[in-house]
ZAMARGU-4260 file (C-alpha; in steps of 0.2 Angstrom, whole numbers, plus 5000, padded with zeros to 4 digits):
<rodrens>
0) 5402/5462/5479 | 5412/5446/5479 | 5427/5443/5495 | 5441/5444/5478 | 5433/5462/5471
5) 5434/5467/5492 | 5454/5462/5492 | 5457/5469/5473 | 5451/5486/5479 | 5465/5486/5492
10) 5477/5474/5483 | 5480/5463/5498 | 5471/5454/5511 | 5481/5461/5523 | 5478/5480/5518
15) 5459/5476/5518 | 5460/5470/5536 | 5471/5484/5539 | 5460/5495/5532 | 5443/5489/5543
20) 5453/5485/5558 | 5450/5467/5557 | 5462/5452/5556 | 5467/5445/5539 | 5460/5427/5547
25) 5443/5436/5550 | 5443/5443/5531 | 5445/5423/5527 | 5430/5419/5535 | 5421/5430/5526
30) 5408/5421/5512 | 5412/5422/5495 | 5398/5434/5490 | 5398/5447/5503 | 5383/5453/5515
35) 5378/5472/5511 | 5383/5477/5528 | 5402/5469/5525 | 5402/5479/5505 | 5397/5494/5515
40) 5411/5493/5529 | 5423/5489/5512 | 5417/5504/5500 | 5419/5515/5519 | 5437/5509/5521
45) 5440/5514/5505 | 5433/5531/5504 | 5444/5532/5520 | 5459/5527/5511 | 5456/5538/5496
50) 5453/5553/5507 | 5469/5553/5519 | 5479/5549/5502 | 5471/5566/5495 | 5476/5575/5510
55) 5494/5571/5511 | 5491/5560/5526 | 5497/5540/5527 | 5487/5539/5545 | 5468/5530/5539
60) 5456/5531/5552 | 5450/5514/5560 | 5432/5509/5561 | 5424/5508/5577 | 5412/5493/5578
</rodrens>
């Protein structure tokens, strides 16, 4: 997974950071093709996402590192 495919998931850097608990400056960072561990912690976040929107909740989660 490449860092743009991570933000087009969320549609914004700033919802991707949101979403992992992490600042938009630390998403920068972040190399142009992702680790594995980073694609995991962005498909979690999203499965997070997708699941509070099913239950009628705007509240996601955040990770705990």
């Amino acid at each position: 997974m490449t860092k743009q495919e991570a933000i087009a998931l969320f549609r914004s850097r700033r919802k991707l950071a949101e979403a992992l608990g992490i600042t938009t400056q630390a998403v920068g960072q972040w190399p142009d093709r992702l680790t594995q561990r980073i694609a995991d912690r962005v498909m979690g976040a999203k499965q997070r996402t997708k699941k509070a929107k099913a239950n009628g909740t705007t509240a996601v989660p955040k990770e705990r590192h």
